[in-house]
mmCIF file as Biopython writes it, N, C-alpha, C and O atoms, coordinates in Angstrom:
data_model
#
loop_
_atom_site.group_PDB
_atom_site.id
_atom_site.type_symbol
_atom_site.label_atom_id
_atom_site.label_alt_id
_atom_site.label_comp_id
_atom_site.label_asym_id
_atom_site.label_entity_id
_atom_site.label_seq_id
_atom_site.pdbx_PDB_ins_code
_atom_site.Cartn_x
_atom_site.Cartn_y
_atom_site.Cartn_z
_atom_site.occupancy
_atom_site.B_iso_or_equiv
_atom_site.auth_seq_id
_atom_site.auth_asym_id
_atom_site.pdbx_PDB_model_num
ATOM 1   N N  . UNK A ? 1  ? 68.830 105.581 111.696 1.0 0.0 1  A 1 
ATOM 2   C CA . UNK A ? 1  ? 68.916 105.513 110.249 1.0 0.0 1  A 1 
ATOM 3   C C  . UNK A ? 1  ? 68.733 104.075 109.782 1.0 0.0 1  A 1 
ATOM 4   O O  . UNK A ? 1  ? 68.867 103.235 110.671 1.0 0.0 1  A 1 
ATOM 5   N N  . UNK A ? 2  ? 68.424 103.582 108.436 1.0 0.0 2  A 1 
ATOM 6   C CA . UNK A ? 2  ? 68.029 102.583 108.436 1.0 0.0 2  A 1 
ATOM 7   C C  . UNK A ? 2  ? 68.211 102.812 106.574 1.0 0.0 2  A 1 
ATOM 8   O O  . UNK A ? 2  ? 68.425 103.865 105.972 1.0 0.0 2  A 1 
ATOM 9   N N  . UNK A ? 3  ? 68.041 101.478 106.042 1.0 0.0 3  A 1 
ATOM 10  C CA . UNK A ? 3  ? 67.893 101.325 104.358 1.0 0.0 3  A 1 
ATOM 11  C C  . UNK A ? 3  ? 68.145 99.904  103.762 1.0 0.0 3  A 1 
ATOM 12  O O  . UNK A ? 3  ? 68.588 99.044  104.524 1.0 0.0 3  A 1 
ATOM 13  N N  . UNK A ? 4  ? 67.903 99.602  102.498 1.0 0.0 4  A 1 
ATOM 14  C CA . UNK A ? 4  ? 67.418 98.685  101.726 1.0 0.0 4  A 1 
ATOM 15  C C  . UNK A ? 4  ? 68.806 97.986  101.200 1.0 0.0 4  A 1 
ATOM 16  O O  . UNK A ? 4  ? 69.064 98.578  100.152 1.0 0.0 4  A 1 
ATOM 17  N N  . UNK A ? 5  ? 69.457 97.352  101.357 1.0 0.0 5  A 1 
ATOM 18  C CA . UNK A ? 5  ? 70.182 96.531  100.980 1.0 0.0 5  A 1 
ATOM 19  C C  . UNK A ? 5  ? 70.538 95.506  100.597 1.0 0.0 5  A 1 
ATOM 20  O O  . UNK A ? 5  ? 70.207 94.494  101.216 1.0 0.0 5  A 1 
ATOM 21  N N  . UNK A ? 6  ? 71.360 95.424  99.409  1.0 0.0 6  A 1 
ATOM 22  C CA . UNK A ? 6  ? 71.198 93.467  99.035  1.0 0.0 6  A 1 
ATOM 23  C C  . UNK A ? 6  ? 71.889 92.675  100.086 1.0 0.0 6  A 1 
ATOM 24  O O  . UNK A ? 6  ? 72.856 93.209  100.629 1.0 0.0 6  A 1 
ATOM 25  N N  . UNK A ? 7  ? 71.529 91.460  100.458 1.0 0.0 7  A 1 
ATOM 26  C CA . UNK A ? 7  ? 71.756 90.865  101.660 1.0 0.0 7  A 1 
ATOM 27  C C  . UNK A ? 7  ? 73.304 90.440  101.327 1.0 0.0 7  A 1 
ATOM 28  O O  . UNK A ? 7  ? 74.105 90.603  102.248 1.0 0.0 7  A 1 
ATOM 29  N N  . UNK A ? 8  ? 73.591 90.129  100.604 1.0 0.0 8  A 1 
ATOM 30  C CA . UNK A ? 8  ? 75.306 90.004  100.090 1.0 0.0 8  A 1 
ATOM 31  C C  . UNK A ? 8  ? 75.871 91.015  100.872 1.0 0.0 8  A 1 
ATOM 32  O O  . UNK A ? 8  ? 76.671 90.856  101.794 1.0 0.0 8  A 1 
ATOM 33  N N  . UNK A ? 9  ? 75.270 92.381  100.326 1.0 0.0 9  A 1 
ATOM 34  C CA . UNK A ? 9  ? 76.697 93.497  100.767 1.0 0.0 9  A 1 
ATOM 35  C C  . UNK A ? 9  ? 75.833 93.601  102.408 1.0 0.0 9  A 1 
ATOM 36  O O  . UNK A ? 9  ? 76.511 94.251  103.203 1.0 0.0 9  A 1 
ATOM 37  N N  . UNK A ? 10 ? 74.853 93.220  102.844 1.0 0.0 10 A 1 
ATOM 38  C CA . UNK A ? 10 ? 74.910 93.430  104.392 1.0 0.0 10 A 1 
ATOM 39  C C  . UNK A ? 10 ? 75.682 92.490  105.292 1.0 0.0 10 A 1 
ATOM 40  O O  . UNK A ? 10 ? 76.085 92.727  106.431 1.0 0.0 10 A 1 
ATOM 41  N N  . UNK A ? 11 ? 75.857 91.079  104.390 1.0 0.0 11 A 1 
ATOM 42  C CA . UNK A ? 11 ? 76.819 90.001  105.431 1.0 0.0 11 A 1 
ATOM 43  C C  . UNK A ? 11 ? 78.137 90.359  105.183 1.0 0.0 11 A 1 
ATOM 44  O O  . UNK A ? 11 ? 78.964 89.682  105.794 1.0 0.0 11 A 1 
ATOM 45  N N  . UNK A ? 12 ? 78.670 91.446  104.282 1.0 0.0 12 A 1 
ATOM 46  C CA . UNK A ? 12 ? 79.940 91.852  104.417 1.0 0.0 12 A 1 
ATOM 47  C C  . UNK A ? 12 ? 80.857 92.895  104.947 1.0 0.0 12 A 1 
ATOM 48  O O  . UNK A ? 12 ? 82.006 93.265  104.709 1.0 0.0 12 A 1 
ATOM 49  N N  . UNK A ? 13 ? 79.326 93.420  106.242 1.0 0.0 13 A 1 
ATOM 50  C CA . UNK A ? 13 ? 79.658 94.420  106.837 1.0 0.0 13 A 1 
ATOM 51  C C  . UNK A ? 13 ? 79.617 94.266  108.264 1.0 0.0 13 A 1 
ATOM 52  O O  . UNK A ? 13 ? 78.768 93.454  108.629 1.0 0.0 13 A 1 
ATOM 53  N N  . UNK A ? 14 ? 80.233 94.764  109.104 1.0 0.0 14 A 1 
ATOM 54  C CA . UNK A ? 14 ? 80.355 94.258  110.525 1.0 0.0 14 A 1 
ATOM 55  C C  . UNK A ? 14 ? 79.794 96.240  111.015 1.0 0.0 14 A 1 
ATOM 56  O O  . UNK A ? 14 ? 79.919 96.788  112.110 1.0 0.0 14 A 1 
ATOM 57  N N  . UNK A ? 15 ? 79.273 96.759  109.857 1.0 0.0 15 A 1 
ATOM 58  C CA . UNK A ? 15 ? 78.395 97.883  110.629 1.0 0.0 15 A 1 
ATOM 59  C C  . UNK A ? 15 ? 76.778 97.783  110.412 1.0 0.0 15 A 1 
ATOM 60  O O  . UNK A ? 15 ? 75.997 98.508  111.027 1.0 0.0 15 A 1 
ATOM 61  N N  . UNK A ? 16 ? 76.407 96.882  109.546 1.0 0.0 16 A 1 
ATOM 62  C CA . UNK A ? 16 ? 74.986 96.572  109.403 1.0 0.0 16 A 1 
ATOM 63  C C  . UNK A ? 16 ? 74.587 95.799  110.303 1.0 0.0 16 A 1 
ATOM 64  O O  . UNK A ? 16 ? 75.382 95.125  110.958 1.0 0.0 16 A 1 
ATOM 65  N N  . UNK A ? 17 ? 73.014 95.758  110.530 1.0 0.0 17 A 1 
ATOM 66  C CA . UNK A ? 17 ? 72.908 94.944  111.333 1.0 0.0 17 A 1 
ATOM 67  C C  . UNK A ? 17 ? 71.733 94.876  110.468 1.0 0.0 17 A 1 
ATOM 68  O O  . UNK A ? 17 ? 71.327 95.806  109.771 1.0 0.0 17 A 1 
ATOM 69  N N  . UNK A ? 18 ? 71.209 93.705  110.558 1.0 0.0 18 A 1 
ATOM 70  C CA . UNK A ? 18 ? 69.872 93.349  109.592 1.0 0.0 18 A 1 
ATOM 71  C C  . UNK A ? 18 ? 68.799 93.114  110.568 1.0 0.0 18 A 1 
ATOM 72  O O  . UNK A ? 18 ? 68.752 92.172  111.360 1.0 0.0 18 A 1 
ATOM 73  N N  . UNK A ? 19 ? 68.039 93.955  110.450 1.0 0.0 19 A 1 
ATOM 74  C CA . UNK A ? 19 ? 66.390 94.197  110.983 1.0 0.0 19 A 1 
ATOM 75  C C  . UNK A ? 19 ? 65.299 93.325  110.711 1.0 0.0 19 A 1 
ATOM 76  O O  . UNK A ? 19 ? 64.318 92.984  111.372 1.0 0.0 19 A 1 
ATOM 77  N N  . UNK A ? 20 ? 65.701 93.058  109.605 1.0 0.0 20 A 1 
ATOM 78  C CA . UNK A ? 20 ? 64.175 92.709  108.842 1.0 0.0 20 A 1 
ATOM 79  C C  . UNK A ? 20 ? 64.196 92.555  107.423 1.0 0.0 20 A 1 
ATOM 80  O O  . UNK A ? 20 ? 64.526 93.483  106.684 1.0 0.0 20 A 1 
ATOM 81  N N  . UNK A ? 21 ? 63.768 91.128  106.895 1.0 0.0 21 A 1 
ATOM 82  C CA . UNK A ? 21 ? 64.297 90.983  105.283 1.0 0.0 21 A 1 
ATOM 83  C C  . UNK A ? 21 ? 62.501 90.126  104.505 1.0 0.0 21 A 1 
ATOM 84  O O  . UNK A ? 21 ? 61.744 89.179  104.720 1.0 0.0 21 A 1 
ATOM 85  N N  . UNK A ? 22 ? 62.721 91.627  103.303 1.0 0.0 22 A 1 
ATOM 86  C CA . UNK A ? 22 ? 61.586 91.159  102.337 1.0 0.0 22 A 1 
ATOM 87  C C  . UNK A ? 22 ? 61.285 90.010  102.084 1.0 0.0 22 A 1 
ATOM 88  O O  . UNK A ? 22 ? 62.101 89.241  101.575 1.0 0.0 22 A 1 
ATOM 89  N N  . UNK A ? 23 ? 60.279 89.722  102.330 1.0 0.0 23 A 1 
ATOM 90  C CA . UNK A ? 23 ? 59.342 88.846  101.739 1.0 0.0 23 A 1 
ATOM 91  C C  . UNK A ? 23 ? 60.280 88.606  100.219 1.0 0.0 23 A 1 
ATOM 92  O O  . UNK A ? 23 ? 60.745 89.513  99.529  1.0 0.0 23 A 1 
ATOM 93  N N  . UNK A ? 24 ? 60.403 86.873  99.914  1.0 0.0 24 A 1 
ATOM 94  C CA . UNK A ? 24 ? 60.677 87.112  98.370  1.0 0.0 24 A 1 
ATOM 95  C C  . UNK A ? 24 ? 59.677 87.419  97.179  1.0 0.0 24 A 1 
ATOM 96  O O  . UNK A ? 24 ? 60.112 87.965  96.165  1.0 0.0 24 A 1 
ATOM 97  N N  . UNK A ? 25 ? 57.996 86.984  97.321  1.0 0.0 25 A 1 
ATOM 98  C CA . UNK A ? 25 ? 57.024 87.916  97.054  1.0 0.0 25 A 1 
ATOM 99  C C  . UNK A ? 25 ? 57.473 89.176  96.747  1.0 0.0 25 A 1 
ATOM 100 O O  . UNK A ? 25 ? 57.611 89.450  95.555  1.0 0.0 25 A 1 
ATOM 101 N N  . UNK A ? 26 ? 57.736 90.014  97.601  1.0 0.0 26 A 1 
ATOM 102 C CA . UNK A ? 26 ? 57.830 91.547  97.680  1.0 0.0 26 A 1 
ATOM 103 C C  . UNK A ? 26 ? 59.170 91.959  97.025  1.0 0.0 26 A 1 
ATOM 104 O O  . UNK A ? 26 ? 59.281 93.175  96.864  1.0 0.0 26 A 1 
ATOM 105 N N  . UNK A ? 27 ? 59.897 91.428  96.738  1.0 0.0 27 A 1 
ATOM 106 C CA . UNK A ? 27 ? 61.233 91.773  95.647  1.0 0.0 27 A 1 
ATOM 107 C C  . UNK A ? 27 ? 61.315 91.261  94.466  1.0 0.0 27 A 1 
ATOM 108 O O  . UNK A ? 27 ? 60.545 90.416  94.009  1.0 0.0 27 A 1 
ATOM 109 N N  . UNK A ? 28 ? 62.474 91.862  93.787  1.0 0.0 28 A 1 
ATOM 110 C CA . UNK A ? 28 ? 62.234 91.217  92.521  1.0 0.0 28 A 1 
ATOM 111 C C  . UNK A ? 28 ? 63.444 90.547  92.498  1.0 0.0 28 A 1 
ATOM 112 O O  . UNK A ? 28 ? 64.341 90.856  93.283  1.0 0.0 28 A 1 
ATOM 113 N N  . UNK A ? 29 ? 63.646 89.083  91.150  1.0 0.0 29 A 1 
ATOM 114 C CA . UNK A ? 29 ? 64.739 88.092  91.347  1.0 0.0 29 A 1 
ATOM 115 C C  . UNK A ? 29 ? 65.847 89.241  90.608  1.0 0.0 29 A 1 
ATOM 116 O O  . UNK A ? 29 ? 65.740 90.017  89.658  1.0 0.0 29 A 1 
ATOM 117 N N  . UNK A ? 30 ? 66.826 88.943  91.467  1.0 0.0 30 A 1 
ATOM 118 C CA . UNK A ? 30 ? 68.109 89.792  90.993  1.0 0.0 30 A 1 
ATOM 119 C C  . UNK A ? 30 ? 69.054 88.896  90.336  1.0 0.0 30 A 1 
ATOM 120 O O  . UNK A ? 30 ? 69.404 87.851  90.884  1.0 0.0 30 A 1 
ATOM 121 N N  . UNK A ? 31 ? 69.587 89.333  88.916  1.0 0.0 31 A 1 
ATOM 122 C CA . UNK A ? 31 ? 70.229 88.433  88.489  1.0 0.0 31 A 1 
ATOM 123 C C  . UNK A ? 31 ? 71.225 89.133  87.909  1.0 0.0 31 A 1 
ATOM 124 O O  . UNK A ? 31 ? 71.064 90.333  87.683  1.0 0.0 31 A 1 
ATOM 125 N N  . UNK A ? 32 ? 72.498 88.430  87.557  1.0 0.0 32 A 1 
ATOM 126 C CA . UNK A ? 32 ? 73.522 88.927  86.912  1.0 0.0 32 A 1 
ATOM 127 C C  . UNK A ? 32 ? 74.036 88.553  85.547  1.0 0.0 32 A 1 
ATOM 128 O O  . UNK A ? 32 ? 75.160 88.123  85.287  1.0 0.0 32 A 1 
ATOM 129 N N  . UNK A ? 33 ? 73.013 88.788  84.692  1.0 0.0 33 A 1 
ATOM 130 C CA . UNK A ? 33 ? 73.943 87.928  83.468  1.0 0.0 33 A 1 
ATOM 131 C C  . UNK A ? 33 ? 75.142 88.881  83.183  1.0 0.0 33 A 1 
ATOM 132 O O  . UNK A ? 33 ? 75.418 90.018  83.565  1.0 0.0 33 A 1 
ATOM 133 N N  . UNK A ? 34 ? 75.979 87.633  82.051  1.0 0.0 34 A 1 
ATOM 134 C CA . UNK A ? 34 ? 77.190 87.842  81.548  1.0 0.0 34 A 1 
ATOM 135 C C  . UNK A ? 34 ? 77.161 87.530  80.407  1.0 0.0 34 A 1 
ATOM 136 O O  . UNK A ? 34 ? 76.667 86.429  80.163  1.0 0.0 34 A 1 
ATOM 137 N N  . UNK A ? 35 ? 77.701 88.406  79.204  1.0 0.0 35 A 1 
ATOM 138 C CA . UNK A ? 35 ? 78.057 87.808  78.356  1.0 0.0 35 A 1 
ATOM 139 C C  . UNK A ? 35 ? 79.665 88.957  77.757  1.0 0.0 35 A 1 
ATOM 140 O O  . UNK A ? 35 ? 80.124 89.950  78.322  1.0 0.0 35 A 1 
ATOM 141 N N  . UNK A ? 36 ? 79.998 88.466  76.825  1.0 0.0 36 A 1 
ATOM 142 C CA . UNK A ? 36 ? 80.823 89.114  76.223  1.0 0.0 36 A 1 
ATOM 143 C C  . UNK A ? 36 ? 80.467 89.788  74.502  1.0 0.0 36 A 1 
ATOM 144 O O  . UNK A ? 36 ? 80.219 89.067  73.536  1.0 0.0 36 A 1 
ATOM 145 N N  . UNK A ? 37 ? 80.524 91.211  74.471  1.0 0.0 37 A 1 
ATOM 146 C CA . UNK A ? 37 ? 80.189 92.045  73.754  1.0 0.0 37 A 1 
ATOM 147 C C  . UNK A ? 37 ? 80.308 91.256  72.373  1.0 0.0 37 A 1 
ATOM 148 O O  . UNK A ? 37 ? 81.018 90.268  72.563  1.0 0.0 37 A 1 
ATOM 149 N N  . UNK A ? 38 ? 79.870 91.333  71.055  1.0 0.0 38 A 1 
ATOM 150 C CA . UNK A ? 38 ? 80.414 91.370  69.527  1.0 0.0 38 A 1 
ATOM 151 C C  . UNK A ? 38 ? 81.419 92.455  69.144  1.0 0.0 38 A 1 
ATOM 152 O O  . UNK A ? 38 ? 82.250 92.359  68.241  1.0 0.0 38 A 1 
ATOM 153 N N  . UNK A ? 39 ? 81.184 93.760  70.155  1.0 0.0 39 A 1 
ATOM 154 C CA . UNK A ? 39 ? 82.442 94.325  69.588  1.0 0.0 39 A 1 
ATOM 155 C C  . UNK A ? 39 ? 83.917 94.766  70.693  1.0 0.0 39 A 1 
ATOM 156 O O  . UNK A ? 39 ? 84.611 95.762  70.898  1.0 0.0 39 A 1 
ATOM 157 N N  . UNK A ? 40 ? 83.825 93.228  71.228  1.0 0.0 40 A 1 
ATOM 158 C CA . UNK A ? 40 ? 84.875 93.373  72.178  1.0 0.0 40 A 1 
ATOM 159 C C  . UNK A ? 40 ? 85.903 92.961  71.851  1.0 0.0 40 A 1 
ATOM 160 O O  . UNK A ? 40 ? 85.987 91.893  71.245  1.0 0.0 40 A 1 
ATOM 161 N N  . UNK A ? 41 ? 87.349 93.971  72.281  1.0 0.0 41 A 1 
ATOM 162 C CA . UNK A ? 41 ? 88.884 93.152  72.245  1.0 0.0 41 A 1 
ATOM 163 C C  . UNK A ? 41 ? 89.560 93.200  73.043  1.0 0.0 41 A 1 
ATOM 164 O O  . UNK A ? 41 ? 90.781 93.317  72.937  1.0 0.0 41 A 1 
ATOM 165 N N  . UNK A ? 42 ? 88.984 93.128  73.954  1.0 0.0 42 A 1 
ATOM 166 C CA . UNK A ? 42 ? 89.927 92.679  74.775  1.0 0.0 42 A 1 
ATOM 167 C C  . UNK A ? 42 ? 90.348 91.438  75.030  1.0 0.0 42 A 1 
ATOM 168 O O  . UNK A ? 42 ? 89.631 90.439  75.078  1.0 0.0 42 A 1 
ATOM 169 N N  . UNK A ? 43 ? 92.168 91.519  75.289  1.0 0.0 43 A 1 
ATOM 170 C CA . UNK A ? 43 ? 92.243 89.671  74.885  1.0 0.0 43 A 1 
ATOM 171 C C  . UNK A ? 43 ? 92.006 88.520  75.669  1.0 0.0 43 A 1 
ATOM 172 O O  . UNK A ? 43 ? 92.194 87.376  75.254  1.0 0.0 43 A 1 
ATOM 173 N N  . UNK A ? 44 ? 91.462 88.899  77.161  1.0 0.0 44 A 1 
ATOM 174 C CA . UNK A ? 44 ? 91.158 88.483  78.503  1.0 0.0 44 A 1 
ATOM 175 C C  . UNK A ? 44 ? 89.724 88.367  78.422  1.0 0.0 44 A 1 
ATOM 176 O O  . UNK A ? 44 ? 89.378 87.462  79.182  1.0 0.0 44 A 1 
ATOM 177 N N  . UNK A ? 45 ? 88.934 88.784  77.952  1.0 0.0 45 A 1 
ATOM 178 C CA . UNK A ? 45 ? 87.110 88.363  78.001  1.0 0.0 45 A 1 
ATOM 179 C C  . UNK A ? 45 ? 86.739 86.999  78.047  1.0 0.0 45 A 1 
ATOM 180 O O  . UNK A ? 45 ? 85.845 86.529  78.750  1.0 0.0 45 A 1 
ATOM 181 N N  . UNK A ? 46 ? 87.540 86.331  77.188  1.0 0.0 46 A 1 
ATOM 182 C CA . UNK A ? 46 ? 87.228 84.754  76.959  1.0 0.0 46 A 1 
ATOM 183 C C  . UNK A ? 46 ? 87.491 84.440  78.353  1.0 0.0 46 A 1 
ATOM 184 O O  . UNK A ? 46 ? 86.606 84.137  79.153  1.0 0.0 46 A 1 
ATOM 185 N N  . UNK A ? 47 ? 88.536 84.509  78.581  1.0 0.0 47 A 1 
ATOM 186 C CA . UNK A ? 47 ? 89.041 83.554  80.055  1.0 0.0 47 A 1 
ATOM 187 C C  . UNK A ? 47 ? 88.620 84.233  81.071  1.0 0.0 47 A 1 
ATOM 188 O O  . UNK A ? 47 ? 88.763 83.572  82.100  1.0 0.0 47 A 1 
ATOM 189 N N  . UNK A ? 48 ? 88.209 85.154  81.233  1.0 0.0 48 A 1 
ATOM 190 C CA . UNK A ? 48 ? 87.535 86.015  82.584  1.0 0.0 48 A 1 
ATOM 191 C C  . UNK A ? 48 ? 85.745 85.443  82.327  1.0 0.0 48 A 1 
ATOM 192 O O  . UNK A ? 48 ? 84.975 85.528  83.283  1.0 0.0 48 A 1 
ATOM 193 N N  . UNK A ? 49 ? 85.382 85.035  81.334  1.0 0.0 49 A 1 
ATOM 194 C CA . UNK A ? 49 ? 83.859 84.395  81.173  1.0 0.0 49 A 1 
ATOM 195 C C  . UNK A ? 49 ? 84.370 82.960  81.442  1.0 0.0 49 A 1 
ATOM 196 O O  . UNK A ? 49 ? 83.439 82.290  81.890  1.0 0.0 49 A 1 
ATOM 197 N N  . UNK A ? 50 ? 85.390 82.321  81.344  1.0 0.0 50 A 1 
ATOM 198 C CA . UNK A ? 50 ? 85.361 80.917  81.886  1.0 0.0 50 A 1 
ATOM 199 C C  . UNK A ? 50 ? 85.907 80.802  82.994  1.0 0.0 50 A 1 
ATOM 200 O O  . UNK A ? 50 ? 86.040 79.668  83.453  1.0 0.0 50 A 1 
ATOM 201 N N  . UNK A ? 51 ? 86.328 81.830  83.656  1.0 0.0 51 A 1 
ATOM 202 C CA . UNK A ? 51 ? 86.551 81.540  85.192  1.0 0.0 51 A 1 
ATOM 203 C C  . UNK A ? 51 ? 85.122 82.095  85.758  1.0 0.0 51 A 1 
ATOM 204 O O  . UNK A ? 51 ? 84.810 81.231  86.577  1.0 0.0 51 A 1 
ATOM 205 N N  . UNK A ? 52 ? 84.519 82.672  85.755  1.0 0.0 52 A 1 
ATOM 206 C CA . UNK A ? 52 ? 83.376 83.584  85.835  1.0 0.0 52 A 1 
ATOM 207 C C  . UNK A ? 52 ? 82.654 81.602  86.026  1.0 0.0 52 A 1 
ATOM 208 O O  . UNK A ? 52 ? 82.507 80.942  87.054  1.0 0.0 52 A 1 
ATOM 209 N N  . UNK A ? 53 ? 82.441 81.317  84.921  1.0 0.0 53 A 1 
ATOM 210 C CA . UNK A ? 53 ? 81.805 79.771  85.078  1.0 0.0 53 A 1 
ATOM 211 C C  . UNK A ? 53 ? 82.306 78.237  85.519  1.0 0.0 53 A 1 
ATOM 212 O O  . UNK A ? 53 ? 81.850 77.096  85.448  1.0 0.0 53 A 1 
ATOM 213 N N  . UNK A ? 54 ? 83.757 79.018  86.115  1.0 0.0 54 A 1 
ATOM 214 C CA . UNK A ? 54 ? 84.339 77.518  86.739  1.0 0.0 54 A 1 
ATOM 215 C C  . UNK A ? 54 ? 84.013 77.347  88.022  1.0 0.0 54 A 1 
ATOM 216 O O  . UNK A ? 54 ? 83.358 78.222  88.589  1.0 0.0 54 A 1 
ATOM 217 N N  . UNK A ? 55 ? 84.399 76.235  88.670  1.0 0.0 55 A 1 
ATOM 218 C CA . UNK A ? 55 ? 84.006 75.702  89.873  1.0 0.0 55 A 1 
ATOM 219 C C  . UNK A ? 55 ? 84.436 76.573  91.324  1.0 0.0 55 A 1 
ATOM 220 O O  . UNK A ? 55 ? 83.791 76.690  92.366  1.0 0.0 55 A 1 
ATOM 221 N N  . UNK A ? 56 ? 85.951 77.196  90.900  1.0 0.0 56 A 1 
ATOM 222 C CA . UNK A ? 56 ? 86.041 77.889  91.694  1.0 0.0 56 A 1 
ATOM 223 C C  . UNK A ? 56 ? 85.206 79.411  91.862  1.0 0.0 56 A 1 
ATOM 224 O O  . UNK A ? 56 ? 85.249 79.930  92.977  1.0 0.0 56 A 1 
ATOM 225 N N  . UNK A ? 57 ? 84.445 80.123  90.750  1.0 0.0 57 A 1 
ATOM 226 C CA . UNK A ? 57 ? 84.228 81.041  90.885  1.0 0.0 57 A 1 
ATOM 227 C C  . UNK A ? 57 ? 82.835 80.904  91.474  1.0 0.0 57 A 1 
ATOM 228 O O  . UNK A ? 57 ? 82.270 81.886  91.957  1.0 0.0 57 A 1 
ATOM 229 N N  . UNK A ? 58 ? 82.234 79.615  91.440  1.0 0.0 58 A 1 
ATOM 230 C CA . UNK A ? 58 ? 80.842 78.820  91.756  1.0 0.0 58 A 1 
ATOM 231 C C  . UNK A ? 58 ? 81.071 78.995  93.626  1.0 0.0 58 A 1 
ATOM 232 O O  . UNK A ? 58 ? 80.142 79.502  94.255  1.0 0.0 58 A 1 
ATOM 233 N N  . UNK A ? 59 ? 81.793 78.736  94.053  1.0 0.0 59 A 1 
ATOM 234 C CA . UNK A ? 59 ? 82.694 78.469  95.109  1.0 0.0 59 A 1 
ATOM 235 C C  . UNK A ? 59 ? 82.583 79.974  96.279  1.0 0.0 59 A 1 
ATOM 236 O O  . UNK A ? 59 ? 82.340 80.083  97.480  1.0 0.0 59 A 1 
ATOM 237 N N  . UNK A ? 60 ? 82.864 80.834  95.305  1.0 0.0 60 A 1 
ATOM 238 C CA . UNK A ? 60 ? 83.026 82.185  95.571  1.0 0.0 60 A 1 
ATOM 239 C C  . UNK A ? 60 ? 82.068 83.144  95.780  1.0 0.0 60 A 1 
ATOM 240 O O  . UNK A ? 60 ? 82.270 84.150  96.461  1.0 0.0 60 A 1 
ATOM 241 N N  . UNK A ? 61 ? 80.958 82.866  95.187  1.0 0.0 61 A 1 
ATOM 242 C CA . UNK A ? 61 ? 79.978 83.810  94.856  1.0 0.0 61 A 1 
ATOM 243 C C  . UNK A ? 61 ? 79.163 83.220  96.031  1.0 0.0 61 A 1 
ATOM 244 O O  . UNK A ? 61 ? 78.556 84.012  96.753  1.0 0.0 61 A 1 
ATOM 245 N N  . UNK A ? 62 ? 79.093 81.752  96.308  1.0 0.0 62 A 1 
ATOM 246 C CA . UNK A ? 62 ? 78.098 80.542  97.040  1.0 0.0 62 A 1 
ATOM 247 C C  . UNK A ? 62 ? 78.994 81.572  98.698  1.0 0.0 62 A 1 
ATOM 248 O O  . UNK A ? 62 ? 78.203 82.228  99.375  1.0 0.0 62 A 1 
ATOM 249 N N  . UNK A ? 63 ? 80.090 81.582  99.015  1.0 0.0 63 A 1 
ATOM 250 C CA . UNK A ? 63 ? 80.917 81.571  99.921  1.0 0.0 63 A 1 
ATOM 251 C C  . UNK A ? 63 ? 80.169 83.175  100.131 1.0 0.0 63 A 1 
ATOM 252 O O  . UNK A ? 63 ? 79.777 83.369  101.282 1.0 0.0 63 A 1 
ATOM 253 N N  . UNK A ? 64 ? 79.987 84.085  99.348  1.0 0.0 64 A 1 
ATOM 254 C CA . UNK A ? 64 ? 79.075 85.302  99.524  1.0 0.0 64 A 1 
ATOM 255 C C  . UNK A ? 64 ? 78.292 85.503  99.728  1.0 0.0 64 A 1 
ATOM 256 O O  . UNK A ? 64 ? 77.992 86.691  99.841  1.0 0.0 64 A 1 
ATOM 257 N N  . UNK A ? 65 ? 77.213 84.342  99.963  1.0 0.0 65 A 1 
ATOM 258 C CA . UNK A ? 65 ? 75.692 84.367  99.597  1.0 0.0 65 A 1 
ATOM 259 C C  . UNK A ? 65 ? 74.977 84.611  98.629  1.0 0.0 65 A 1 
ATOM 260 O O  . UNK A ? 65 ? 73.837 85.066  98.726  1.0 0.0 65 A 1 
ATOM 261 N N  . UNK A ? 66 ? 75.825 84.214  97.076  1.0 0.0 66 A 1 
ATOM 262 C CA . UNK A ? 66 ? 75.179 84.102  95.994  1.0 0.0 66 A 1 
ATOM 263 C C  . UNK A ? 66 ? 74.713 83.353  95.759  1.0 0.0 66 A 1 
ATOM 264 O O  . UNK A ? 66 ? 75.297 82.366  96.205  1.0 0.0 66 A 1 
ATOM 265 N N  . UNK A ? 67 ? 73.193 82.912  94.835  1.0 0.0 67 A 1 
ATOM 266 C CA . UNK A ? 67 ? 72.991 81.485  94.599  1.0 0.0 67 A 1 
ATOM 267 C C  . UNK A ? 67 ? 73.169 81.366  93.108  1.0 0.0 67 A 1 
ATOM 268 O O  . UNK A ? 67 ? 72.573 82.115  92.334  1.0 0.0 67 A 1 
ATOM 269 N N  . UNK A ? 68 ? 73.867 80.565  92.770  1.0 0.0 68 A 1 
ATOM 270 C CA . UNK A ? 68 ? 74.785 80.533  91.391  1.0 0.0 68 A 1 
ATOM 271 C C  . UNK A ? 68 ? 73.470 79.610  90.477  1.0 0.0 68 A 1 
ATOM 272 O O  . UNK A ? 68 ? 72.849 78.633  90.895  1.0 0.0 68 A 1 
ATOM 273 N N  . UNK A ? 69 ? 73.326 80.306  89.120  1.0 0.0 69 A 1 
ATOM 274 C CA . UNK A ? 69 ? 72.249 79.529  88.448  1.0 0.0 69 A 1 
ATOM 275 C C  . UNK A ? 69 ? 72.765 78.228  87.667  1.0 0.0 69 A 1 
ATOM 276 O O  . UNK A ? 69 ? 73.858 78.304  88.227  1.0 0.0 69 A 1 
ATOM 277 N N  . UNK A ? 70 ? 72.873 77.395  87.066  1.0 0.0 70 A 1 
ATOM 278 C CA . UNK A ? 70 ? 73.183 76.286  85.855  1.0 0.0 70 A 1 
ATOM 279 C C  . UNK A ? 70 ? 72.577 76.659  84.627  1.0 0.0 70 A 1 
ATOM 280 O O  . UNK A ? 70 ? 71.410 76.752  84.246  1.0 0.0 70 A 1 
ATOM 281 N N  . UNK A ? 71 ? 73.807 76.865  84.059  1.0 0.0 71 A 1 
ATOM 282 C CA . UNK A ? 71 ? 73.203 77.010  82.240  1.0 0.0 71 A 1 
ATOM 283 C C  . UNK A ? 71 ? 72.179 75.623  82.326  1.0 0.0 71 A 1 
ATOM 284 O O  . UNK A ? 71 ? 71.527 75.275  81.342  1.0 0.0 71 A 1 
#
């Protein structure tokens, strides 16, 4: 058996084993924006978008094999 996975969730598995990884040509850039809604209330959005952009969460995502962009 075999399948397509983002390389993040394959280095966080000790049952994958990685075969063979696309060309970056051959994929498309995966990105995650964030923002917070106009019709949001929750009273935690603000501070969950500035930890989301602090150093430690930079830290975290890098420590995953994310590559974190710069506003």
């Amino acid at each position: 058996d075999c399948g397509i996975v983002y390389q993040t969730d394959a280095s966080i598995s000790n049952k994958v084993k990685i075969a063979s990884e696309l060309p970056g040509d051959l994929q498309p850039e995966i990105r995650y924006p964030v923002v917070i809604t106009k019709h949001s209330t929750h009273p935690l959005a603000s501070s969950f978008l500035d930890f989301l952009n602090s150093e430690i969460a930079t830290q975290l995502f890098v420590k995953y094999g994310f590559v974190v962009l710069k506003k």
